[in-house]
C-alpha positions in Angstrom: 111.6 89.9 97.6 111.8 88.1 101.2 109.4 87.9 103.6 110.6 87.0 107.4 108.7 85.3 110.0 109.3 87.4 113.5 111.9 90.3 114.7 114.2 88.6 116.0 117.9 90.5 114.3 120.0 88.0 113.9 118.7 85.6 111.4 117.4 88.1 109.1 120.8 89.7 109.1 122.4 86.3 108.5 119.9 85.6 105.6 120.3 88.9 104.0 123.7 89.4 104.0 123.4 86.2 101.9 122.5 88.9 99.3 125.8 90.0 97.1 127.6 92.9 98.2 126.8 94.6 94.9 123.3 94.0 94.9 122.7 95.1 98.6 124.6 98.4 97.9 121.9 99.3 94.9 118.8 99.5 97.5 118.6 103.5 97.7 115.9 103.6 100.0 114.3 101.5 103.0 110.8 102.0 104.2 110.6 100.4 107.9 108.3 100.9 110.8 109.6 102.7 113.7 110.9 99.5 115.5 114.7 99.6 116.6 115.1 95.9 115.3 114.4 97.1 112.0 116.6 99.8 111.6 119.6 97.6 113.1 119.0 95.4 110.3 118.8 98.2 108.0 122.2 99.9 109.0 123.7 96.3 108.8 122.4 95.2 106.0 122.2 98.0 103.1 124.3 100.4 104.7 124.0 103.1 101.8 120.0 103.3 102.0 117.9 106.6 103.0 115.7 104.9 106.1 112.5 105.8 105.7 109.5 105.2 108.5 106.3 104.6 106.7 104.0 107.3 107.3 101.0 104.7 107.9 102.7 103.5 111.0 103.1 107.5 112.3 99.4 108.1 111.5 98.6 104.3 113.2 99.8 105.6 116.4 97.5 108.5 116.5 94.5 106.4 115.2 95.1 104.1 118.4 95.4 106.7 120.6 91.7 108.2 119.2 90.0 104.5 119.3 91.3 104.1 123.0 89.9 107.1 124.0 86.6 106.1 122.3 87.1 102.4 123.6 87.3 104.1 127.5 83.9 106.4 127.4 82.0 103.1 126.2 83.5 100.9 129.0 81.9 104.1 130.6 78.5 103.9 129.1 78.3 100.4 129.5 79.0 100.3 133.3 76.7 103.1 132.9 73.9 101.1 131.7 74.2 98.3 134.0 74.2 100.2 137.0 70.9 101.6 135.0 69.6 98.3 134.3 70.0 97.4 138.3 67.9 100.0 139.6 65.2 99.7 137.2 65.1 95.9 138.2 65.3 96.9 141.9 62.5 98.9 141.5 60.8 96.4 139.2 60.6 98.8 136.5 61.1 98.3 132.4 65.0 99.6 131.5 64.2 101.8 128.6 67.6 103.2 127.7 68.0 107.0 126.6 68.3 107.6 122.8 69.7 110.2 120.8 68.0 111.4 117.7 69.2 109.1 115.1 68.0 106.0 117.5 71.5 105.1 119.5 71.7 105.3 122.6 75.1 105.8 124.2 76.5 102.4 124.3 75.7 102.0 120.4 76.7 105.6 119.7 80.0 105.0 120.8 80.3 101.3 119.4 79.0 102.3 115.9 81.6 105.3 115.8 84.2 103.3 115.7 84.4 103.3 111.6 84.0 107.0 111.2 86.9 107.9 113.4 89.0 106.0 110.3 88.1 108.0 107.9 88.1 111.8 107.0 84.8 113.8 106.7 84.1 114.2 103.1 84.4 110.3 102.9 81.9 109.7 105.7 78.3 108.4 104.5 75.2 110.7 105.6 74.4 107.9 108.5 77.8 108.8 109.7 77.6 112.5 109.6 74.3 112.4 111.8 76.2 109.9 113.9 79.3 112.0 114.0 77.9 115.2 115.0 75.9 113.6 118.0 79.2 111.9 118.8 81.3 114.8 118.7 78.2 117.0 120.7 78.4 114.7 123.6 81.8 114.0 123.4 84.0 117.3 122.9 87.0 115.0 123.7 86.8 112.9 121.0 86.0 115.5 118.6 89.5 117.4 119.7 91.6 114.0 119.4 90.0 113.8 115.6 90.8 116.8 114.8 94.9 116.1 116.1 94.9 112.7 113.9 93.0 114.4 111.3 96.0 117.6 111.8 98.9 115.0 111.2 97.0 112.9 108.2 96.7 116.2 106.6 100.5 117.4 107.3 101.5 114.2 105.4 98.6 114.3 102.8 99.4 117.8 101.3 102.2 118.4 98.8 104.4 121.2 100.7 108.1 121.5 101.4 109.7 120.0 103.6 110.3 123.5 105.7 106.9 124.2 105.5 105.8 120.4 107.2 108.3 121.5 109.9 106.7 124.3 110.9 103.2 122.8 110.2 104.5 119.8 112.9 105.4 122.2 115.3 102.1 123.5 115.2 100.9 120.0 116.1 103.2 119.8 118.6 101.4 122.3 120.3 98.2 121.1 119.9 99.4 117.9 121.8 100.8 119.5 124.6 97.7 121.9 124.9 95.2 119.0 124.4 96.4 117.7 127.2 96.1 113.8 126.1 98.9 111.6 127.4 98.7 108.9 124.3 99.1 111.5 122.4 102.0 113.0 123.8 103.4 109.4 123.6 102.8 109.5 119.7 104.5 113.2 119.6 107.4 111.5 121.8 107.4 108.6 119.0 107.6 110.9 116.2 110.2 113.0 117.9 112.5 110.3 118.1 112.1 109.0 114.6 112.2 113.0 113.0 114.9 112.6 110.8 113.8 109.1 109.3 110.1 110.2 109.1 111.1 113.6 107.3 112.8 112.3 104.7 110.8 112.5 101.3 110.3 108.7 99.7 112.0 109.0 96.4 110.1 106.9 93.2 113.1 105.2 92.0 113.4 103.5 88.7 115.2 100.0 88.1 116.6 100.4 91.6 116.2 97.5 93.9 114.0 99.1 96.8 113.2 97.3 99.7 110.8 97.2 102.7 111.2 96.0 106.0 108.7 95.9 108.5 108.1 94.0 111.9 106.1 90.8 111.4 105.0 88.9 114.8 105.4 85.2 115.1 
């Protein structure tokens, strides 16, 4: 096993094809990130592997899209609440910021969400159900964006054929478009362009040399 400090092509290529011919021509399957670099060195490299994109890079994509909606409405509360703060100065008043029923206002609603929007309901603790719900209630947004990241965890989650997660991803698709969220159509365009890699079933090989490449930043 190698580890590789940056993406630049060339001198991983030159250090891997250091590997024997033989040896290189065992690895049966590659699991990669969706970065062009890494499938160059793929092709190159072990030119008889399956590429595979790691699903946890597909679903990171939609999780970033989610947070950076979140991340936008509390920018949103925050300039909110100063412009709050100001007047209540200006009229040499107290600030008492409005609170939802579990105690957050909307800054901290949206700042202490953050961990939820990881993880799938039945794994959220009953702080973060209250929390979600209130979320979700004042934010109809971010509850639809959940439920698309939530929509592609599950297509990859649940044992089906592959036919059937075509059709299911089609159905996302859809969802997308309707949704109307441009980073998400961004992650739709990403999958779209890495289908046939992302489809692709990883095998659990025995005694075979398997190998993983992914992007690692300088």
């Amino acid at each position: 096993m190698g580890i590789f400090s940056g993406t630049k092509v060339e001198p991983i290529i030159e250090q891997l094809l250091k590997i024997p011919t033989s040896k290189r021509g065992q690895v049966k399957e590659i699991t990669l990130d969706m970065a062009n670099a890494m499938k160059t060195i793929s092709t190159k490299c072990f030119p008889k592997a399956i590429q595979v994109t790691d699903r946890f890079h597909v679903q990171k994509l939609a999780t970033q899209a989610l947070q950076d909606l979140r991340i936008k409405y509390r920018w949103e509360a925050l300039d909110q609440e100063n412009q709050q703060i100001k007047l209540s100065r200006a009229a040499d008043k107290e600030f008492k910021p409005v609170t939802f029923s579990n105690g957050d206002s909307s800054k901290q609603l949206l700042a202490r969400s953050r961990y939820l929007l990881y993880k799938s309901p039945d794994k959220w603790t009953p702080n973060q159900k209250e929390r979600a719900q209130i979320l979700f209630n004042e934010y109809p947004e971010l509850k639809k964006a959940y439920g698309l990241v939530q929509g592609l965890r599950n297509i990859f989650n649940q044992a089906i054929a592959i036919k059937v997660a075509y059709t299911k991803l089609a159905h996302w698709y859809k969802d997308v478009e309707e949704s109307g969220f441009k980073s998400f159509q961004t992650v739709a365009n990403s999958i779209a362009l890495n289908y046939g890699s992302i489809s692709k079933v990883g095998s659990k090989l025995k005694n075979n040399f398997l190998c993983v490449l992914n992007s690692i930043d300088e």
